[in-house]
Rosetta silent file (secondary structure, phi, psi, omega in degrees, C-alpha in Angstrom):
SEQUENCE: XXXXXXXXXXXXXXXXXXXXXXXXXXXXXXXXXXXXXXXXXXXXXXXXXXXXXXXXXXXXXXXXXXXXXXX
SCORE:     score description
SCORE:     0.000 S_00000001
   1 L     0.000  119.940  179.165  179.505   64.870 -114.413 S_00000001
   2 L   -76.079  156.141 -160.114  176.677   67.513 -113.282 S_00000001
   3 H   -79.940  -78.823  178.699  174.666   66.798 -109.771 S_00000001
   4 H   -23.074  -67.340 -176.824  171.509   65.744 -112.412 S_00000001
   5 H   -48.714  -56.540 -151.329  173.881   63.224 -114.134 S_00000001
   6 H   -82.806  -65.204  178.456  175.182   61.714 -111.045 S_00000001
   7 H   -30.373  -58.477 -176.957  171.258   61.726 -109.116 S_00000001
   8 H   -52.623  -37.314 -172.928  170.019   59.936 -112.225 S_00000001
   9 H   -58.143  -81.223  177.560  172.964   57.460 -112.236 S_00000001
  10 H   -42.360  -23.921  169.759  172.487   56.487 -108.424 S_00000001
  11 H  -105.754    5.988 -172.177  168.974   55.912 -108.941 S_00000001
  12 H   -92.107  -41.925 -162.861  168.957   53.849 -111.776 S_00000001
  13 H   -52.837  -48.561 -177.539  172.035   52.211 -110.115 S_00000001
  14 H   -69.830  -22.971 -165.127  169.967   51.858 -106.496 S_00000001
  15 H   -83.659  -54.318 -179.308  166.992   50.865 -108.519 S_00000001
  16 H   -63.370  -22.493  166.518  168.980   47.727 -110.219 S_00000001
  17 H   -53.328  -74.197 -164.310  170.284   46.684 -106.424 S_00000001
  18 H   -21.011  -78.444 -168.493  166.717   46.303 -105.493 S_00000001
  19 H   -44.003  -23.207 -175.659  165.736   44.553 -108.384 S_00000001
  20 H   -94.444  -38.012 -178.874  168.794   41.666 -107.933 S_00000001
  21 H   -60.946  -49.112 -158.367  168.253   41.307 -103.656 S_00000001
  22 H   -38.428  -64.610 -167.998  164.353   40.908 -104.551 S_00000001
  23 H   -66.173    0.233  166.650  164.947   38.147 -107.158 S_00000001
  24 H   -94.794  -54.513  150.316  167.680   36.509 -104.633 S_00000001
  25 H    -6.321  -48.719 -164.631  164.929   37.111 -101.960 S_00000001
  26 H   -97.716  -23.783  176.424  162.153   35.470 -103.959 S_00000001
  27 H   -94.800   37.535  129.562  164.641   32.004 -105.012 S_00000001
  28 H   -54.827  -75.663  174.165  165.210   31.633 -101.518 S_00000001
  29 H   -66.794  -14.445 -171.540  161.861   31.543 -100.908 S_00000001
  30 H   -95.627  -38.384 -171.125  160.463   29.502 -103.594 S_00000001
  31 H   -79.544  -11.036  172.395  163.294   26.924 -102.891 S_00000001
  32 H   -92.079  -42.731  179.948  162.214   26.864  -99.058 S_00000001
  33 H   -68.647  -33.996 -175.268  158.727   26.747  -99.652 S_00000001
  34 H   -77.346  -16.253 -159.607  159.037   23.649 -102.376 S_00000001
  35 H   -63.304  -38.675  177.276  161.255   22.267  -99.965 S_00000001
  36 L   -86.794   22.738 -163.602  158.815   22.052  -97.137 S_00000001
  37 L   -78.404  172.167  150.655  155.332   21.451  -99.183 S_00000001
  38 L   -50.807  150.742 -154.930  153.283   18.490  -98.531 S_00000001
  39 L   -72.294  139.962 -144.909  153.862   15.250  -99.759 S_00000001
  40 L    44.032   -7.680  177.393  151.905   15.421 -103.643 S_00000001
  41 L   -55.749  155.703  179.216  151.436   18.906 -103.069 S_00000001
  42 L   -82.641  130.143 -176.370  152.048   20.967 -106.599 S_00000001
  43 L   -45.419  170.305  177.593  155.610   22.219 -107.348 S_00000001
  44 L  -141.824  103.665 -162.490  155.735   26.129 -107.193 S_00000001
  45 L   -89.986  130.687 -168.750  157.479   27.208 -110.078 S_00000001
  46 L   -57.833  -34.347  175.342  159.635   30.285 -109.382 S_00000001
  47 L  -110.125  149.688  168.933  158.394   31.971 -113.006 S_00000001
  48 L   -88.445  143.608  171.806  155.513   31.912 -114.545 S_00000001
  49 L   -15.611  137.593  172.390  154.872   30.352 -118.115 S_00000001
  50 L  -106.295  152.957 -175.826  155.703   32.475 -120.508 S_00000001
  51 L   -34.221  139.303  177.096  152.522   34.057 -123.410 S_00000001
  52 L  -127.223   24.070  143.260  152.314   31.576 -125.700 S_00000001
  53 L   -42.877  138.341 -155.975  150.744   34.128 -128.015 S_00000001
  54 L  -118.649  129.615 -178.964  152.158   34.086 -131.513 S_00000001
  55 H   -19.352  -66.700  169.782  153.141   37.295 -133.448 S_00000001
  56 H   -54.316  -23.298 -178.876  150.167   37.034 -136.219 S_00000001
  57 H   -85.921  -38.709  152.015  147.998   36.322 -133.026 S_00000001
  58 H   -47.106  -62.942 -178.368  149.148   39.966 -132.061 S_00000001
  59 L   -77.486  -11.331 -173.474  148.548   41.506 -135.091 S_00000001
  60 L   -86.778  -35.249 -179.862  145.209   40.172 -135.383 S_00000001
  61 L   -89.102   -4.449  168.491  144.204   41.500 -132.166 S_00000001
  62 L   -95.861  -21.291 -178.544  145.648   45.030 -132.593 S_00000001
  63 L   -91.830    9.928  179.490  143.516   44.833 -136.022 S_00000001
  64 L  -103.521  -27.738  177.622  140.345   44.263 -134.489 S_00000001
  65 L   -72.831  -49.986  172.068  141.053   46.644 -131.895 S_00000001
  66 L  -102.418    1.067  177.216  142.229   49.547 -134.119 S_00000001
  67 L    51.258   14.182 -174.942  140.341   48.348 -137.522 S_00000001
  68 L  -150.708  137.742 -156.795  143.237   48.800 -139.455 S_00000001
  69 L   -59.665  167.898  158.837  146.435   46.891 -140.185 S_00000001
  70 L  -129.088  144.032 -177.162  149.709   48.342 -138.584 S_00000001
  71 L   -89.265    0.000    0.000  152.891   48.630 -140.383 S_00000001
């Protein structure tokens, strides 16, 4: 393994740590925070809703946008 190979590796590798403490980090916090809201206060949902855009709603909007279908 070449000094390139191994730099790239370690940062994708250091890059994917991050990415797992954050997200233990953030359901920590979202589970402390509903825990303490006010009484009726609104839940605080750790993700947000996901698009509830529809494929054909896609394509319609890339064809108005580019005036021409895509394949």
């Amino acid at each position: 393994m070449t000094f390139r190979e191994f730099n790239t590796f370690m940062t994708r590798h250091n890059l994917q740590e991050r990415n797992g403490l954050e997200m233990q980090r953030n359901v920590m916090l979202n589970a402390i925070i509903n825990a303490f809201r006010k009484k009726n206060a609104r839940f605080l949902p750790l993700f947000e809703k996901e698009n509830d855009r529809t494929a054909e709603d896609v394509i319609q909007e890339r064809h108005e946008l580019f005036g021409k279908k895509l394949n």
